[in-house]
BAMAR-774240 format. One record per residue (C-alpha): x, y, z. Coordinates in pm, 1 decimal. Layout:
<sites>
- X, Y, Z
...
</sites>
This chain:
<sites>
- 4158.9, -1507.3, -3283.3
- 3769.1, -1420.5, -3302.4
- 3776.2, -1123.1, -3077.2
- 3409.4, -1103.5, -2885.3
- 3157.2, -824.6, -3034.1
- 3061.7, -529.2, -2768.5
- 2709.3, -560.5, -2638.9
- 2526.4, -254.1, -2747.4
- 2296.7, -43.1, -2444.5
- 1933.0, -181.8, -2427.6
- 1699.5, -32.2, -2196.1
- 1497.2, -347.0, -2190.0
- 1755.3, -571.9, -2155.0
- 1875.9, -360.1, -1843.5
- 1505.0, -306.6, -1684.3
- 1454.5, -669.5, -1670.1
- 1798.7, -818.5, -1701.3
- 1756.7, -1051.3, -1971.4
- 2106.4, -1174.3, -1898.4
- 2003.0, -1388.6, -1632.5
- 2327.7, -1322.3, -1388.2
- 2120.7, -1271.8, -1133.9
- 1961.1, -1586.6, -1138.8
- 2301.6, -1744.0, -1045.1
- 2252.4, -2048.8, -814.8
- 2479.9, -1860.4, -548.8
- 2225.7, -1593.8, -561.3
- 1955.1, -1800.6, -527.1
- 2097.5, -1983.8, -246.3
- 2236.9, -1650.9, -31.4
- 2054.6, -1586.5, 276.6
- 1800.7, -1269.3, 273.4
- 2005.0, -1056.7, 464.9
- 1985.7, -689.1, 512.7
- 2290.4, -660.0, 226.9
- 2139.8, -877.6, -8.5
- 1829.9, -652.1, 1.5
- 1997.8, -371.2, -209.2
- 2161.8, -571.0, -451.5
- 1838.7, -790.2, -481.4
- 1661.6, -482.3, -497.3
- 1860.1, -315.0, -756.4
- 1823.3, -585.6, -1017.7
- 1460.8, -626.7, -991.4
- 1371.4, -240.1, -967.8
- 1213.2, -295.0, -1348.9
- 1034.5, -601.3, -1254.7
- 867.1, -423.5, -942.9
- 775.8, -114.5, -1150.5
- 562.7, -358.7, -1354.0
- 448.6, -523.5, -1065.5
- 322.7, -159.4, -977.0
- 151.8, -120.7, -1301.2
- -42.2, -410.5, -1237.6
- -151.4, -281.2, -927.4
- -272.4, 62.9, -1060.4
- -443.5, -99.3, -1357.8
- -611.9, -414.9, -1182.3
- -737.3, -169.3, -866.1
- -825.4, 77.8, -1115.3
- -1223.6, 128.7, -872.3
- -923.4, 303.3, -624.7
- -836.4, 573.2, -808.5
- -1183.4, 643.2, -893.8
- -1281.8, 701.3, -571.4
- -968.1, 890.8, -467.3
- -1038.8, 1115.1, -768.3
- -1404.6, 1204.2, -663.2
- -1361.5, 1239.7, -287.1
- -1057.7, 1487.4, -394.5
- -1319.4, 1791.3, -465.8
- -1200.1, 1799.6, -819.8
- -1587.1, 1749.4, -961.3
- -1885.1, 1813.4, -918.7
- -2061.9, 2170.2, -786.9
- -1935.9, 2401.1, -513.4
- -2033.5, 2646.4, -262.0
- -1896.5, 2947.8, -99.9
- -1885.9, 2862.6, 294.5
- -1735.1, 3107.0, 567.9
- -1380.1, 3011.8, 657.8
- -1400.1, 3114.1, 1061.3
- -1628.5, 3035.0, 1285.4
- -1676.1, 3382.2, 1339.1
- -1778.4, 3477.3, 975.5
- -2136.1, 3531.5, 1170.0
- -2084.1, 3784.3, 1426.2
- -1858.2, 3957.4, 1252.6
- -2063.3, 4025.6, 963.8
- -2356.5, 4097.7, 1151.8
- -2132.0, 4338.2, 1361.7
- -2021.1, 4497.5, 1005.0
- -2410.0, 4593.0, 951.3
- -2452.2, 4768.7, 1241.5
- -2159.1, 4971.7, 1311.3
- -1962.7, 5205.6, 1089.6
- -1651.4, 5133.7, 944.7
- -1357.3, 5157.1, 1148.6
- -1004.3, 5036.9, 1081.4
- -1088.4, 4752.5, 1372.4
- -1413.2, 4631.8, 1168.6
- -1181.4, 4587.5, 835.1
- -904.6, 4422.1, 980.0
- -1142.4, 4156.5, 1132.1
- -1314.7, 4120.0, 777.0
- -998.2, 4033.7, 608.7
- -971.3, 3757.9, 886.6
- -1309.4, 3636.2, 928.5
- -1546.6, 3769.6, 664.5
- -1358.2, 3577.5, 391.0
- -1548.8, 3301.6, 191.5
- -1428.7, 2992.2, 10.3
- -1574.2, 2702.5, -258.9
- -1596.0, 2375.6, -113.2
- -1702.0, 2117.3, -395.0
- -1945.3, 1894.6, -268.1
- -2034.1, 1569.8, -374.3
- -2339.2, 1474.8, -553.2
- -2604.0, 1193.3, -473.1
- -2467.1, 1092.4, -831.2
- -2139.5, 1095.3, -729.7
- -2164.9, 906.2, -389.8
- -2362.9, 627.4, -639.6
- -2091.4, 628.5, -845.1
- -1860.2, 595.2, -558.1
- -2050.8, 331.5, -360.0
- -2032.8, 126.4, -744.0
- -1655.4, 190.2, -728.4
- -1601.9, 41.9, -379.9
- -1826.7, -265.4, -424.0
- -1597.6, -363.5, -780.5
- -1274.1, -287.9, -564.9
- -1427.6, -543.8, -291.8
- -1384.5, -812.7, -564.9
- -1037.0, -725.5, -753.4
- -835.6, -638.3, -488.4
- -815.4, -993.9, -344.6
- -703.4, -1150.0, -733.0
- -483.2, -847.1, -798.9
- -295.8, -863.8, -452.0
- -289.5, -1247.2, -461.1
- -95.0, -1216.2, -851.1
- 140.8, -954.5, -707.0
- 227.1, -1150.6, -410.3
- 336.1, -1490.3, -625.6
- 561.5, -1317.3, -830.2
- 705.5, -1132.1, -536.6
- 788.7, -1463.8, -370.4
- 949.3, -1568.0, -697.2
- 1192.6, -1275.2, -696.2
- 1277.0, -1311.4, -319.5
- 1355.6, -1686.6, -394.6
- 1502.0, -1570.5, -692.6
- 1286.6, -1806.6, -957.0
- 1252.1, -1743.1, -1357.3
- 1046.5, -1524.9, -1332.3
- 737.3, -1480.9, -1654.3
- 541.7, -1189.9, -1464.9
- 201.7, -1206.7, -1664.3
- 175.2, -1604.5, -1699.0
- 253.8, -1664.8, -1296.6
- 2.1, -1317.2, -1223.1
- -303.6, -1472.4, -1391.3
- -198.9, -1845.8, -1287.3
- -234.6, -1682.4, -909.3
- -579.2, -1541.2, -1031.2
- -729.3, -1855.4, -1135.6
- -580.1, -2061.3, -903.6
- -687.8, -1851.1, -588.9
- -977.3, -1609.9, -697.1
- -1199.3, -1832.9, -420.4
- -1032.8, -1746.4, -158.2
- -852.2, -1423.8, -285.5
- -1187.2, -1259.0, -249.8
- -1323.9, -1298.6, 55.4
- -981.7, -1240.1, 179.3
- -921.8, -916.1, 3.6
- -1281.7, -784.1, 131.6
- -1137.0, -873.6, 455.0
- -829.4, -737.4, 417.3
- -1030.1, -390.0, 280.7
- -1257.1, -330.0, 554.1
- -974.1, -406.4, 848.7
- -781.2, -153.9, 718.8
- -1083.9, 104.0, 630.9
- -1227.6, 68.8, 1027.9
- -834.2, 94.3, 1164.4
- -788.6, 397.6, 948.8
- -1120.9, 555.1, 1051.0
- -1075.8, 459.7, 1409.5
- -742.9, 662.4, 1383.3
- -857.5, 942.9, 1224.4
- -1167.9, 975.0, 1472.6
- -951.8, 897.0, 1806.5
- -724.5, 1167.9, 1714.7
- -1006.0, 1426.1, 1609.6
- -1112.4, 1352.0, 1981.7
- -728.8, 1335.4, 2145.9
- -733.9, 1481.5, 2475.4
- -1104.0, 1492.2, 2564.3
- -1078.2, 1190.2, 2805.3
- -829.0, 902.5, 2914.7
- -1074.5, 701.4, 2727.8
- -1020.9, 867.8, 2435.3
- -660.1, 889.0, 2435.6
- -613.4, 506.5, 2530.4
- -840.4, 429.2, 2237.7
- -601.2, 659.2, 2023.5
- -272.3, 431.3, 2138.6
- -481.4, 128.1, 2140.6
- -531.1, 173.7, 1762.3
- -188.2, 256.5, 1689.2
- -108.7, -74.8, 1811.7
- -350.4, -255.3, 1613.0
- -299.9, -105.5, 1286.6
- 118.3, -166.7, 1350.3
- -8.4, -533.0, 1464.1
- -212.9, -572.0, 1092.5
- 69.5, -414.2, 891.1
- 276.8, -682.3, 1059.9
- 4.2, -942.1, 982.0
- -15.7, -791.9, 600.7
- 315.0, -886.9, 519.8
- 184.8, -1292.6, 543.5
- -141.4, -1352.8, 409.3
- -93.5, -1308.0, 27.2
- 212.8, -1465.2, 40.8
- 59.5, -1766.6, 214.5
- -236.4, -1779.2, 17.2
- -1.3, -1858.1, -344.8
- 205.2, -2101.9, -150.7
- -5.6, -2349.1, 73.6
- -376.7, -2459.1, 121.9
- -519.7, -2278.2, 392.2
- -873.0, -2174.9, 461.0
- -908.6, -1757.7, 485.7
- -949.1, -1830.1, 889.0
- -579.6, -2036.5, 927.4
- -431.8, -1790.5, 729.4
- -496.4, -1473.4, 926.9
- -420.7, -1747.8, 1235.1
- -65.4, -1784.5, 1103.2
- -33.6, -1434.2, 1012.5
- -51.0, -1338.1, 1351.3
- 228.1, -1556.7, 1516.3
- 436.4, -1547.7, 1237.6
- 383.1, -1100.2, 1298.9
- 523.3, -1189.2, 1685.0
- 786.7, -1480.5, 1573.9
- 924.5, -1239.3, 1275.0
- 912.8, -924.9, 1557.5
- 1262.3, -751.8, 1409.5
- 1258.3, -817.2, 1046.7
- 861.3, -693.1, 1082.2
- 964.6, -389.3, 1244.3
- 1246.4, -307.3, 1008.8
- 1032.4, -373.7, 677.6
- 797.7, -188.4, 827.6
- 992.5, 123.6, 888.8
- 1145.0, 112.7, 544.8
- 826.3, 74.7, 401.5
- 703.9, 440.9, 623.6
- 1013.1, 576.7, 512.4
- 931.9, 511.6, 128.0
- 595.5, 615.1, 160.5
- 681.5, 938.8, 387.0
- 962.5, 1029.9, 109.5
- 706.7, 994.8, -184.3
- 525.0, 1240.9, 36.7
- 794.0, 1479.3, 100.2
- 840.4, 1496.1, -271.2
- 414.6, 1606.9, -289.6
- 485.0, 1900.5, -113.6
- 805.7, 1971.0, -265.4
- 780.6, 1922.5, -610.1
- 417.3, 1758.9, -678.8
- 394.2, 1627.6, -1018.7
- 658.5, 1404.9, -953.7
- 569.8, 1301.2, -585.7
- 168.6, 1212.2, -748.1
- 384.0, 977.0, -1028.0
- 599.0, 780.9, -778.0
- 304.1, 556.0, -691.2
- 190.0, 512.8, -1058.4
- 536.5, 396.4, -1123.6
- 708.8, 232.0, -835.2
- 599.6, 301.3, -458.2
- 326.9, 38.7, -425.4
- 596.9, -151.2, -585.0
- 923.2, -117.2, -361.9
- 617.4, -98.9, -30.5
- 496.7, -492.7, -140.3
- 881.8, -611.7, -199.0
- 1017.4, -469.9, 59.1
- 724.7, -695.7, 269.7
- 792.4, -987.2, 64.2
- 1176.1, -964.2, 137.3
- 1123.2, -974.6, 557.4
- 830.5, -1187.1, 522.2
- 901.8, -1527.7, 324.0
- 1247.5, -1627.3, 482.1
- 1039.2, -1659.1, 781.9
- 744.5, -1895.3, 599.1
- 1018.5, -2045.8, 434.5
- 1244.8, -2150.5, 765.4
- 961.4, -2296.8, 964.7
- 639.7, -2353.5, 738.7
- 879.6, -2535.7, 432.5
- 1194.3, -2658.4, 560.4
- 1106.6, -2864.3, 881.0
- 905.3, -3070.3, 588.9
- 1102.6, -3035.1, 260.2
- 1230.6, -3404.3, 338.6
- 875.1, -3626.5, 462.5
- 775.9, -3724.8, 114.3
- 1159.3, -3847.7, -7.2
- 1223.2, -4032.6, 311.5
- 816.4, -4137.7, 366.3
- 848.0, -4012.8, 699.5
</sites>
């Protein structure tokens, strides 16, 4: 009797599972649930850390901007860390030194460098933003077909089907990804200036909440649009249309992948402060990854159910 030979360890083989159990038809016929998540999840954690390299490589613009606006370049100054660096030093040259007049040096006469950014720099940055205007659109639209293919569990061939998204969509990927850009720069600046201003006025503070609510409405609204875009032939207008009902007919599995997704993000950020080398290489490797599947998971059952299955039969039957 031919006994069978041991499979030897491969990491590739085990990234990307090159068995193919998972693509079992009872797999690819189980219902999303909340279960299936993990085990979906678990299987396809190499595919998604590609699907993040993709994502750091085609919005490369990103990280150039992130890197100049961090202070790391370009000249710096020495600026006054209190408010009351002024009087205090002007105090200092008057009087004579007293125990009182140092202690209030060491807590408001001390300096620090602030790096400041150059008329260079801001070019360079303003060059950065424009280029990110036109790949983010492509590079989210290739992500988001290959993410559907895993949720619906499909063969999966991650460069072919990226670029195939690219070139089939880069019309409206564009204009949708500047879109997408600037909805989510204004909601983030409208946060960040409401809450500078919190508690100056009921104006102010209903502005705050009202802003809350829109940027939880968009994040709702997110999880949709690519994912529509590779599927069906919409103009840019219908699909932020549909985005928005399906973000109130999908309320609970919107809400859920939406805290999961805050809950990998504020991890990846616990892990900054703790240990930071490995908390800045989390989104390099896999966060922006697990964020978009973990969307993809709660959003396409819900395309799926009412968008694809009321019809799946009118061509057969000629209906």
């Amino acid at each position: 009797m031919k006994t069978q030979k041991k499979m030897r360890f491969n990491l590739y083989d085990w990234l990307y599972k090159r068995d193919r159990k998972e693509d079992a038809d009872g797999d690819r016929d189980a219902p999303r649930t909340f279960a299936f998540f993990f085990k979906l999840f678990a299987r396809s954690f190499g595919r998604l850390c590609t699907l993040n390299m993709y994502f750091v490589l085609g919005c490369f613009p990103l990280w150039i901007i992130l890197f100049l606006l961090t202070g790391s370049v370009g000249p710096s100054v020495e600026v006054p860390v209190s408010e009351l660096f002024g009087p205090v030093m002007g105090a200092a040259a008057l009087v004579e030194p007293s125990p009182t007049l140092n202690a209030l040096l060491s807590v408001h006469g001390v300096l620090t460098s602030v790096s400041q950014i150059t008329t260079v720099m801001w070019v360079v940055i303003g060059i950065a933003a424009a280029l990110l205007c036109v790949v983010f659109g492509p590079v989210m639209t290739g992500l988001a077909i290959n993410l559907r293919n895993i949720v619906r569990g499909e063969p999966l061939f991650l460069w072919s089907d990226f670029w195939y998204a690219v070139k089939s969509n880069w019309k409206q990927s564009i204009p949708l990804g500047i879109i997408d850009l600037v909805v989510l720069f204004m909601l983030g600046y409208g946060l960040v200036f409401y809450y500078m201003n919190l508690g100056l006025s009921t104006l102010f503070n209903t502005f705050f909440l009202f802003t809350i609510f829109l940027i939880v409405l968009y994040l709702f609204m997110r999880k949709y649009l690519y994912l529509m875009l590779v599927t069906f032939d919409l103009s840019v207008p219908k699909l932020f249309k549909n985005a928005l009902i399906f973000s109130l007919i999908g309320l609970g599995r919107n809400f859920v992948s939406t805290l999961g997704a805050a809950l990998v993000v504020g991890l990846n950020l616990l892990l900054m402060m703790l240990f930071f080398p490995l908390g800045i290489l989390l989104p390099i490797v896999c966060t922006v990854g697990i964020v978009l599947f973990i969307d993809a998971y709660a959003a396409w059952p819900k395309i799926k159910a009412i968008m694809i299955d009321p019809y799946a039969g009118v061509q057969e039957t000629g209906a």
